[in-house]
Rosetta silent file (secondary structure, phi, psi, omega in degrees, C-alpha in Angstrom):
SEQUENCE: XXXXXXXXXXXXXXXXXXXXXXXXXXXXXXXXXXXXXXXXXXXXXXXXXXXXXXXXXXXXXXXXXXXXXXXXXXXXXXXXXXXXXXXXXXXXXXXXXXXXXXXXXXXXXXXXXXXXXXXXXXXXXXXXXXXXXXXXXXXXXXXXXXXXXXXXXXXXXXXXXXXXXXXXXXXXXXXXXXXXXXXXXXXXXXXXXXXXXXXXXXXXXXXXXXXXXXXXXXXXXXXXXXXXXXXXXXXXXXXXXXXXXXXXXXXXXXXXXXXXXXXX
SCORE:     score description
SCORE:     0.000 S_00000001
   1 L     0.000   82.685  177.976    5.879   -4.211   29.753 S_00000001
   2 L   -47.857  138.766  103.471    8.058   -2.637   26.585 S_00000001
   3 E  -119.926 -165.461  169.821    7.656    0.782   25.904 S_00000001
   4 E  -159.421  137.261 -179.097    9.787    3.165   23.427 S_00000001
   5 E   -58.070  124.056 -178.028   10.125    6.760   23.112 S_00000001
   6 E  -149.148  104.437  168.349    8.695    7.245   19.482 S_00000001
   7 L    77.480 -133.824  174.378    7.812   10.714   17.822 S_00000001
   8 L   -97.753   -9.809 -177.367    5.758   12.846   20.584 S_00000001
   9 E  -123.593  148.847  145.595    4.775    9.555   22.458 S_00000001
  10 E   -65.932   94.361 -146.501    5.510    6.784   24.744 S_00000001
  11 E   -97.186  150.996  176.102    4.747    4.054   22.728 S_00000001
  12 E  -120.548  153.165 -169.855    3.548    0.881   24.989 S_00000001
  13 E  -146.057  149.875  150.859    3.773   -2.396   22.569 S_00000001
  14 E   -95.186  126.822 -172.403    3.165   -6.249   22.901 S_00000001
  15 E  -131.344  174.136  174.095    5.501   -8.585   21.052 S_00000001
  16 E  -167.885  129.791 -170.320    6.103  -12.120   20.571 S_00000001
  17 L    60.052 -173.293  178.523    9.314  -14.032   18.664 S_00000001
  18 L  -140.934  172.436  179.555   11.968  -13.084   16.430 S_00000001
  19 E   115.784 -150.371 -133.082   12.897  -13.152   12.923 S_00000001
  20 E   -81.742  134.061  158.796   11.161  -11.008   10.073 S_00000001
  21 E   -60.328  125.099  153.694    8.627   -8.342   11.549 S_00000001
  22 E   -96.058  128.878  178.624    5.086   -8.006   11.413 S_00000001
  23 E  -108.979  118.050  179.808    3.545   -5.084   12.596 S_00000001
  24 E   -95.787   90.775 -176.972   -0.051   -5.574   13.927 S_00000001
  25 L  -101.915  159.632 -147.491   -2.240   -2.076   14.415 S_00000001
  26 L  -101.149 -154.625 -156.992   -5.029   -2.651   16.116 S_00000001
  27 L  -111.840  179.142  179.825   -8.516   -0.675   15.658 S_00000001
  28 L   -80.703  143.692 -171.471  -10.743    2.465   17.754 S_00000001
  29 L    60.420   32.135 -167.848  -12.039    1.658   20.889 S_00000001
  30 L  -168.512  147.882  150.865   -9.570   -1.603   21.587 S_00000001
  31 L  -117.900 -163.671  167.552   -6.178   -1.976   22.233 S_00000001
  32 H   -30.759  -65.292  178.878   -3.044   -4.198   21.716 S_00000001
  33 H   -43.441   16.510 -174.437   -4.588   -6.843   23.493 S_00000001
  34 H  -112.656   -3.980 -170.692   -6.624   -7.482   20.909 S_00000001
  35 L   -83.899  -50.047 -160.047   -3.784   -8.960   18.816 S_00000001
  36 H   -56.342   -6.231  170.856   -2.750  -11.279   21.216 S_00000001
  37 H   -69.708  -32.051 -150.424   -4.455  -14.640   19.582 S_00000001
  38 H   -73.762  -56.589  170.872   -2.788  -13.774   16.929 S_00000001
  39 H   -62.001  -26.221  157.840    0.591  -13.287   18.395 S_00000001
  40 H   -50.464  -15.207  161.920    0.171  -16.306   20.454 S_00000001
  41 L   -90.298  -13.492 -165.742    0.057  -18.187   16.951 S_00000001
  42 L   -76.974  141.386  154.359    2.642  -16.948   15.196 S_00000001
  43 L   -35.933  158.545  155.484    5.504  -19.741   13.859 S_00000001
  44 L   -65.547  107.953 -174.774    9.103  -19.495   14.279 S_00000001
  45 E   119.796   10.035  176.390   10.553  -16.681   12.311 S_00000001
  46 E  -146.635  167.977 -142.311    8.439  -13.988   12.465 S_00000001
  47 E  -148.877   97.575  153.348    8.545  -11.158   15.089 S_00000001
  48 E   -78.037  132.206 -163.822    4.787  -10.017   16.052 S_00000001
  49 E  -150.664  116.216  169.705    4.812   -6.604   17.192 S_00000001
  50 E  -105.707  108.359 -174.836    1.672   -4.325   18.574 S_00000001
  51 E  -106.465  161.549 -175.974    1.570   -1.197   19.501 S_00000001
  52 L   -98.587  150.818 -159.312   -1.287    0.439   21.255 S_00000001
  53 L   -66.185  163.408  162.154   -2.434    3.515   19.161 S_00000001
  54 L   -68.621  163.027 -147.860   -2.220    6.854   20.272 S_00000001
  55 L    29.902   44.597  146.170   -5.216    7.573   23.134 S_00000001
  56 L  -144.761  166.354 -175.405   -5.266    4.409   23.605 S_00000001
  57 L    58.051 -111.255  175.706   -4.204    1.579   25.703 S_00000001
  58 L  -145.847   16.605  164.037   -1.384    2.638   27.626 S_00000001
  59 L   -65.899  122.393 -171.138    0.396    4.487   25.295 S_00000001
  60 E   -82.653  120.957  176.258    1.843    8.295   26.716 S_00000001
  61 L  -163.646 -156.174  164.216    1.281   11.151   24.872 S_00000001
  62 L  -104.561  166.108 -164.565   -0.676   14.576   24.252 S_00000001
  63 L   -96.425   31.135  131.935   -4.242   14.690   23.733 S_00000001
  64 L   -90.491  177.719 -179.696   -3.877   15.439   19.732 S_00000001
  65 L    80.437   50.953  156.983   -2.984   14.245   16.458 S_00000001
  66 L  -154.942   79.433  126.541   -5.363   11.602   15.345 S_00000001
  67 L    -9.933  150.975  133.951   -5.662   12.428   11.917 S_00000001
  68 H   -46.218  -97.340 -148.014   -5.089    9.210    9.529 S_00000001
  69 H   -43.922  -22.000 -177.808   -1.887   10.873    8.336 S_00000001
  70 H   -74.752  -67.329  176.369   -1.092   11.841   11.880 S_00000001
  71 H   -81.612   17.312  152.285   -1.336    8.457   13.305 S_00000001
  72 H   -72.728  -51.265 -177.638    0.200    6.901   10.125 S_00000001
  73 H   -81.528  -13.397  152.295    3.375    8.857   11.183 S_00000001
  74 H   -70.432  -22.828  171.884    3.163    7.968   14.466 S_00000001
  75 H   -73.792  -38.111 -173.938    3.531    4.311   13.215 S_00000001
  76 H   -72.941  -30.868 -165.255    6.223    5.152   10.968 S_00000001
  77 H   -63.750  -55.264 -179.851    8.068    6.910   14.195 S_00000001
  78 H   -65.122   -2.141  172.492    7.274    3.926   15.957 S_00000001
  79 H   -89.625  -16.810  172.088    8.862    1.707   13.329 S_00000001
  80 H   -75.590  -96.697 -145.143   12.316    3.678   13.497 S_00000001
  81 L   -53.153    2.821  173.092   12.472    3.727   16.634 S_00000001
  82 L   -78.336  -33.883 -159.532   12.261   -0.231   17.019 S_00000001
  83 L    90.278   52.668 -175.156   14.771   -0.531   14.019 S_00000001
  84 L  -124.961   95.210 -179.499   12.559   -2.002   11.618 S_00000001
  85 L   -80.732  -45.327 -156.062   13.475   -0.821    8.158 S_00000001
  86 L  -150.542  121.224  167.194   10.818   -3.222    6.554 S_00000001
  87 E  -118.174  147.647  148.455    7.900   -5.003    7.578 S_00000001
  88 E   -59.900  135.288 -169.437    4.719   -6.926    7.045 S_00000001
  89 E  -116.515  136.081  149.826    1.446   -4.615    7.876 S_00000001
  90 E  -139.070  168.572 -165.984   -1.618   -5.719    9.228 S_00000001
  91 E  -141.585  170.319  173.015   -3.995   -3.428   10.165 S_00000001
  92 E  -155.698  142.875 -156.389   -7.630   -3.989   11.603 S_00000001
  93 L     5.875 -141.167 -175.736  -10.703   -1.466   10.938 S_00000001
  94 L    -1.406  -55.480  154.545   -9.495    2.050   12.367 S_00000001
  95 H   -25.552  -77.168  159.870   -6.169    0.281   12.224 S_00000001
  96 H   -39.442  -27.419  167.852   -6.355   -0.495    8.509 S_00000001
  97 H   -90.132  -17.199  175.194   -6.657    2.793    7.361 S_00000001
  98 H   -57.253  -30.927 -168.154   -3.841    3.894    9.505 S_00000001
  99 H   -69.700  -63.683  179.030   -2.092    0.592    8.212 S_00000001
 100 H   -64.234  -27.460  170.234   -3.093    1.845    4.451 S_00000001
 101 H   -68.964  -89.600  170.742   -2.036    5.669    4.746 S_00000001
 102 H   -16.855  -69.471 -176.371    1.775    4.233    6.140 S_00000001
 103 H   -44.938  -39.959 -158.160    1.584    1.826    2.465 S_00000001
 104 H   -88.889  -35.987 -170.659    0.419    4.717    0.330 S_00000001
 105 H  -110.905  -51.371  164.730    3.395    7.132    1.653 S_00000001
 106 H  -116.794   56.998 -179.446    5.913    4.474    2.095 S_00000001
 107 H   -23.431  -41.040 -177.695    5.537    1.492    0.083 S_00000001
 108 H   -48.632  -34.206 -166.587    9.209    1.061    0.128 S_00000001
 109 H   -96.618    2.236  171.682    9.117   -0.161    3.981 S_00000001
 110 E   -82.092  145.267  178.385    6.112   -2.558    3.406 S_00000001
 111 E  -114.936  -35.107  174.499    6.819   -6.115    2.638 S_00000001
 112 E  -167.585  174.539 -151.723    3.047   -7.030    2.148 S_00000001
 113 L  -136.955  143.648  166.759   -0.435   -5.753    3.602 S_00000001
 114 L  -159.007  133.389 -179.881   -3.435   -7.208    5.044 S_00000001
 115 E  -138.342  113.894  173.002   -6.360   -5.025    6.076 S_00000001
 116 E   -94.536  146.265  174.446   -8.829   -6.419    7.939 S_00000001
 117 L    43.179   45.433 -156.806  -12.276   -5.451    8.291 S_00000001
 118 L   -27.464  108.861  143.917  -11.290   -2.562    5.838 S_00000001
 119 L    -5.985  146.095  173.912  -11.832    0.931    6.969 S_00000001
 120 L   -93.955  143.073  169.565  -13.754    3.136    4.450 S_00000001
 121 L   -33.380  -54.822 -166.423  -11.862    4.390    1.559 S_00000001
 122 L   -98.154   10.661 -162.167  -14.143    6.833    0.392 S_00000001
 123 L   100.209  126.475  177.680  -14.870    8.354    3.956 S_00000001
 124 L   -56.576  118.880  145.795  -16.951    7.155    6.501 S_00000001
 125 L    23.911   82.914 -179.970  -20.818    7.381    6.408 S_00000001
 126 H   -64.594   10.492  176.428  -21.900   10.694    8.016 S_00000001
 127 H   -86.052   -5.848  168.055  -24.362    8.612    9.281 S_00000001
 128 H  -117.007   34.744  159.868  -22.082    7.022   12.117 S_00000001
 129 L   -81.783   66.414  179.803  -21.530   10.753   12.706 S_00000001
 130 L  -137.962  108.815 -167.539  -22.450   11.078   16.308 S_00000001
 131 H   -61.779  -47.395  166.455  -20.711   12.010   19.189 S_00000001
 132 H   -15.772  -64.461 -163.361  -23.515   12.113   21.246 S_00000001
 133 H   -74.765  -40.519 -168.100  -23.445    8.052   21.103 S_00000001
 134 H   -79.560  -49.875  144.430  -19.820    7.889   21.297 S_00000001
 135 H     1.889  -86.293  153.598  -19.993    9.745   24.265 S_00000001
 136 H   -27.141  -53.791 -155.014  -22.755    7.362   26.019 S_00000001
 137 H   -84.542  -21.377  167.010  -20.434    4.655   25.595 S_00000001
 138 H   -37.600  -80.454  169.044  -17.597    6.765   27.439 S_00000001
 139 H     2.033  -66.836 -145.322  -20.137    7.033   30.044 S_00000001
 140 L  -112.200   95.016  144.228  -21.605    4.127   30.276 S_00000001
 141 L   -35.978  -42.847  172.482  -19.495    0.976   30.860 S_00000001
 142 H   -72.293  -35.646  177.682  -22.052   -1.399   30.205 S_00000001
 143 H  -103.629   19.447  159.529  -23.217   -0.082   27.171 S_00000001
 144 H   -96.287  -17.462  170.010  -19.730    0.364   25.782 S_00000001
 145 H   -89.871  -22.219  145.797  -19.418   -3.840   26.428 S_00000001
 146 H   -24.603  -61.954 -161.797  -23.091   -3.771   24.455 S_00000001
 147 H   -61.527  -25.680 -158.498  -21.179   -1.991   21.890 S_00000001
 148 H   -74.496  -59.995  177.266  -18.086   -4.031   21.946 S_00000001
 149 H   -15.551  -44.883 -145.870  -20.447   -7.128   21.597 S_00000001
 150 H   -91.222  -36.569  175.073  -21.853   -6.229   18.480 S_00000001
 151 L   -70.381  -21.219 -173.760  -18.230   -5.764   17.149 S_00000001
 152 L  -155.209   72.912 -176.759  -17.132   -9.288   18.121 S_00000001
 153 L   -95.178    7.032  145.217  -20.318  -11.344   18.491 S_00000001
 154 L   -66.560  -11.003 -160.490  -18.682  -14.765   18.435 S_00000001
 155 L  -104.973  118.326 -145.855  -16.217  -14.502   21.244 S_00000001
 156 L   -72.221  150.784  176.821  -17.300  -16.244   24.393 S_00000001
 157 L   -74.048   66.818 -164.085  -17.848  -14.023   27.499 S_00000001
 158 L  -138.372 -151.421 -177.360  -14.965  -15.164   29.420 S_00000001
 159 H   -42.407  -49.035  176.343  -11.595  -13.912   31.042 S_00000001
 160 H   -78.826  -57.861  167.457  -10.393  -12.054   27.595 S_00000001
 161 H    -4.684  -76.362 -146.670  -13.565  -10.792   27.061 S_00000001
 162 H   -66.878  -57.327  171.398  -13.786   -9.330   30.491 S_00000001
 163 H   -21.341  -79.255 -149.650   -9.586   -7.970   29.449 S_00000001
 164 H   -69.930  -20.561   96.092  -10.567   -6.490   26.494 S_00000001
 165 H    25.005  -98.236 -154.332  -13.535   -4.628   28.178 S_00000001
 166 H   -77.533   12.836 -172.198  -11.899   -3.502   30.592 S_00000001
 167 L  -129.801  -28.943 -174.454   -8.813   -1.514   28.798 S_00000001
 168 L   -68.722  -66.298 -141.221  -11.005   -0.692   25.339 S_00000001
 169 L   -39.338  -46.139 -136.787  -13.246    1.151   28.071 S_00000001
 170 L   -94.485    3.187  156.357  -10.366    3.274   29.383 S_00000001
 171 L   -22.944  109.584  144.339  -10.079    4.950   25.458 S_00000001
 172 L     4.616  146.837  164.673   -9.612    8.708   25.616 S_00000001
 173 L  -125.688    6.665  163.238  -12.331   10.761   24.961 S_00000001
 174 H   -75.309  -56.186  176.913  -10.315   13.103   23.056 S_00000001
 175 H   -53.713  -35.409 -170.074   -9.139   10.015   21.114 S_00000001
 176 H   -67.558  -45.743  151.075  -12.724    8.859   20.824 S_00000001
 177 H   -76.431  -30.204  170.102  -14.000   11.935   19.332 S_00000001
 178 L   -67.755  -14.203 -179.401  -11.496   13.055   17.176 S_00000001
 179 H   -74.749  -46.269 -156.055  -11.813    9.570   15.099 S_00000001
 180 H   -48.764  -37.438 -175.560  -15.073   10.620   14.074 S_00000001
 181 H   -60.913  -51.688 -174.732  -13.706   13.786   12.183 S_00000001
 182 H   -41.864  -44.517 -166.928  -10.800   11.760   11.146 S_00000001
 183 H   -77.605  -60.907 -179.596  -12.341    8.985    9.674 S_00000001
 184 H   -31.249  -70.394 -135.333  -15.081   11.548    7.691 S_00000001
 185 H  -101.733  -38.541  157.571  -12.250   13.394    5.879 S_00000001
 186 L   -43.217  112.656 -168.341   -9.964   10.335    4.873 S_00000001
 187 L  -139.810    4.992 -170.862  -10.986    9.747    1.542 S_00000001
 188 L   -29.454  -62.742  172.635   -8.058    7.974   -0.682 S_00000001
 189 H    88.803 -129.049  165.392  -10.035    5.915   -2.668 S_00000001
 190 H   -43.348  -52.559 -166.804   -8.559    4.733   -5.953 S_00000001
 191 H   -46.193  -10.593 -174.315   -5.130    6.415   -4.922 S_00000001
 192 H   -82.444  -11.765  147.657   -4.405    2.774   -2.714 S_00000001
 193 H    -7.588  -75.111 -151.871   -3.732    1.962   -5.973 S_00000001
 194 H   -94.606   52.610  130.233   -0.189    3.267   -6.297 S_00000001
 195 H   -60.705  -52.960 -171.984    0.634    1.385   -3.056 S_00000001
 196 L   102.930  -74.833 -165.053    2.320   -1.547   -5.088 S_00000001
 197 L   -66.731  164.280 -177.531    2.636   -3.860   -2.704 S_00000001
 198 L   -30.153  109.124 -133.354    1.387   -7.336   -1.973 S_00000001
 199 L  -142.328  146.464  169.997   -2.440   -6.691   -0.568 S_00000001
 200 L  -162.300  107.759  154.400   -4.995   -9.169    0.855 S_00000001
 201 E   -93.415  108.645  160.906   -8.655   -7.994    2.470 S_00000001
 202 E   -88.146  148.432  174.826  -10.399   -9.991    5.106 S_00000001
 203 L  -154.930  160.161  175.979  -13.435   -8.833    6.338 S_00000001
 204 E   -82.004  175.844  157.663  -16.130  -11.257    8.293 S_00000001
 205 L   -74.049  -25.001  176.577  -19.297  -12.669    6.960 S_00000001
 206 L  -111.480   20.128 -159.925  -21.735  -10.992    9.989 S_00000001
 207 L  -104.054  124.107 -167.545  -19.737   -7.900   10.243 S_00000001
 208 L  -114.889   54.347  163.955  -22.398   -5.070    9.227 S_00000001
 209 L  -111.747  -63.891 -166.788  -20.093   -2.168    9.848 S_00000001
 210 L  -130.686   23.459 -172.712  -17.350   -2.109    7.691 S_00000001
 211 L  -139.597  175.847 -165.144  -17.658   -5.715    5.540 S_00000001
 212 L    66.654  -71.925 -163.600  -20.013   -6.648    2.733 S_00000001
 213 L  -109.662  -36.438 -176.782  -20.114   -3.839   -0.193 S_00000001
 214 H   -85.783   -4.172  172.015  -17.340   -1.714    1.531 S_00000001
 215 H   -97.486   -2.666  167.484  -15.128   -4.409    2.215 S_00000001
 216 H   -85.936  -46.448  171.852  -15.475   -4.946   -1.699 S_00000001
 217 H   -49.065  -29.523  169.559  -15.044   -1.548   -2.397 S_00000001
 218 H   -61.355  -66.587  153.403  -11.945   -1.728   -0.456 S_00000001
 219 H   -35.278  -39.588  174.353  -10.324   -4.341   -2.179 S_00000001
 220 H   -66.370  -72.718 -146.635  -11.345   -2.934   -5.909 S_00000001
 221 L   -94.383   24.485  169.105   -9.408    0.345   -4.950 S_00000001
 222 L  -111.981  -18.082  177.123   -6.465   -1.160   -3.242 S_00000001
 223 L    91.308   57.300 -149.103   -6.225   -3.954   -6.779 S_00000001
 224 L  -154.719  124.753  139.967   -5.952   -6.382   -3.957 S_00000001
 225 L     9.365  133.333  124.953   -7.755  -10.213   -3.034 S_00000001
 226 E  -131.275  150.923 -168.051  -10.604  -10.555   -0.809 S_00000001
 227 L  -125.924  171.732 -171.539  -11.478  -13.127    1.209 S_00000001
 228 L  -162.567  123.707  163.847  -14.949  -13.215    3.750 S_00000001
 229 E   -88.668  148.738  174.395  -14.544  -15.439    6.519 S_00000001
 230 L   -76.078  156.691  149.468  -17.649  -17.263    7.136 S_00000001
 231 L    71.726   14.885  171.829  -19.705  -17.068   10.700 S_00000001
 232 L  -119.469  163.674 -178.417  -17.593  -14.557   12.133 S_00000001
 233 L  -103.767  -99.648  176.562  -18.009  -10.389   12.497 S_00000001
 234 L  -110.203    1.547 -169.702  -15.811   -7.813   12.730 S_00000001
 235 L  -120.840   55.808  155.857  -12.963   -8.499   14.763 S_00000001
 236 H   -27.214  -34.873  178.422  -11.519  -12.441   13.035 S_00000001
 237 H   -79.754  -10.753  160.556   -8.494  -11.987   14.789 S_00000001
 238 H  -120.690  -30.546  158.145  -10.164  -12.620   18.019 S_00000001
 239 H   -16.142  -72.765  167.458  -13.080  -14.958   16.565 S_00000001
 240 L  -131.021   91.727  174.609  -11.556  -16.867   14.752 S_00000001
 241 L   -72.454  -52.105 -166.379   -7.728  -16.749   15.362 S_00000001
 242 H   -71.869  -20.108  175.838   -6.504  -19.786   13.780 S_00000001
 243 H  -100.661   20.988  160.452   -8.049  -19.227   10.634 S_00000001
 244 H   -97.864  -46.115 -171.980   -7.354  -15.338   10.491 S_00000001
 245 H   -78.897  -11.122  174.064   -3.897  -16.709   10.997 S_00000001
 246 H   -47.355  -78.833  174.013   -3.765  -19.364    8.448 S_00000001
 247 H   -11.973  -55.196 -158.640   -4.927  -16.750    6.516 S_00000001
 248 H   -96.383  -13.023  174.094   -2.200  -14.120    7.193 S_00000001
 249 H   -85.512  -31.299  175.670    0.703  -16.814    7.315 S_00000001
 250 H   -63.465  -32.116 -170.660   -0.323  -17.434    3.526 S_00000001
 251 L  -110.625   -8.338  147.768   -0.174  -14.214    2.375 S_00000001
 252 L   -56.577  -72.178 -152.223    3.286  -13.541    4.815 S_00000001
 253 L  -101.247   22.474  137.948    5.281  -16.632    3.165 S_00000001
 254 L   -88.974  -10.351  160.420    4.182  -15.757   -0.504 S_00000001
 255 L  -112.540   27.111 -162.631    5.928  -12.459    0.103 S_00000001
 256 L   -99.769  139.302 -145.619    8.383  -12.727    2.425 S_00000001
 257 L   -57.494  129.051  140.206   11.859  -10.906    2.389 S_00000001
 258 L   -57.749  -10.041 -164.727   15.134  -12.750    1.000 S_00000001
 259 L   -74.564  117.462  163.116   16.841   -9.281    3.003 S_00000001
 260 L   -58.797  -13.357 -162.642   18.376  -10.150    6.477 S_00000001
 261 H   -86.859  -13.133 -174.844   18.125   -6.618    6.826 S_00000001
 262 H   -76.737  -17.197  152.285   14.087   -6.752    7.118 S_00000001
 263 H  -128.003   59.898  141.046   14.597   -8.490   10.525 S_00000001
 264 L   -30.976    0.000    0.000   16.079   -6.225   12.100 S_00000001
């Protein structure tokens, strides 16, 4: 069970192979373990690497900082300390804008981007401004796997299910509330422009959170591909793994480093 001292935290991470890094962050209310189809897929030559976010998973820390820009630089910390001068980003809702924030302030250390189930751009909705509910689901075990459901409504009710349950549950409530502000106030927009680098947006076909008009708007202000997977919602990378990775192997080995130094 890796962790590394990174920044103000004890980062705990899941990895799988070697060669050129990918960095997978994963989304609010989930942890690393949500990654793991994905890393369980990857080819020879690439070095999948997950960390679990701050307040979450089993990552050590204080019960502040999560900002975007805060837990962008916890990513970047956690990218030192690993040795990683340059990497592939993937990022997945909550994840993605953290994923997108890192790109926008250091484009230099990105080798290419993929933001799934895009975060919003222009600020989140105040209409999924409620603690009250986020709360409940603290509470309430049952109706935080209700919630979970709704987030991944392809993905059979079986041993990873019951995983991924039982460790999203165990979320902060510092962490839990503090996204809400976090999210609100994030606003880049157009500025994912003057990222630069390679870009590709997935989003699902049933996912009525963050996909459909905002997963277009996401692509138009990053200049960047989108693709909509069919029959799946908001989480592809556990849905549909082999075809999120197909995906993400396509848009990895049209951009991938000539540097030996990028896998490090």
């Amino acid at each position: 069970m890796p962790f590394v001292k990174a920044g103000d935290l004890n980062v705990h991470y899941i990895e799988q192979g070697e060669g050129e890094p990918v960095l997978l962050v994963h989304g609010n209310w989930v942890t690393s373990s949500t990654w793991l189809p994905v890393l369980e897929r990857l080819p020879a030559g690439l070095r999948g690497i997950a960390p679990d976010v701050r307040g979450r998973g089993k990552t050590e820390g204080p019960h502040s900082g999560y900002t975007i820009p805060e837990l962008a630089a916890d990513l970047r910390n956690f990218a030192y300390a690993l040795g990683l001068d340059r990497f592939h980003l993937v990022g997945h809702s909550l994840g993605s804008a953290i994923a997108m924030q890192l790109a926008l302030e250091s484009p230099g250390r990105v080798l290419s981007l993929i933001v799934l189930s895009p975060a919003w751009v222009d600020g989140m909705p105040e209409a999924y401004n409620i603690p009250a509910a986020q709360q409940a689901i603290t509470d309430n075990k049952d109706m935080y796997a209700g919630a979970l459901k709704m987030m991944m409504p392809t993905l059979p009710e079986g041993e990873f299910w019951r995983r991924l349950v039982d460790e999203g549950h165990g979320q902060r409530i510092e962490a839990t509330l503090a996204n809400l502000p976090a999210l609100l106030q994030w606003k880049p927009g157009d500025t994912l422009r003057e990222i630069g680098v390679p870009t590709l947006v997935i989003s699902g076909e049933l996912d009525a959170l963050t996909g459909g008009d905002n997963a277009r708007r996401a692509a138009q202000a990053l200049g960047a591909e989108q693709i909509v997977m069919p029959g799946v919602g908001h989480s592809p990378n556990v849905e549909a793994p082999d075809r999120f990775v197909e995906l993400l192997l396509g848009h990895i080995n049209a951009h991938r480093s000539n540097n030996p130094e990028s896998a490090r």
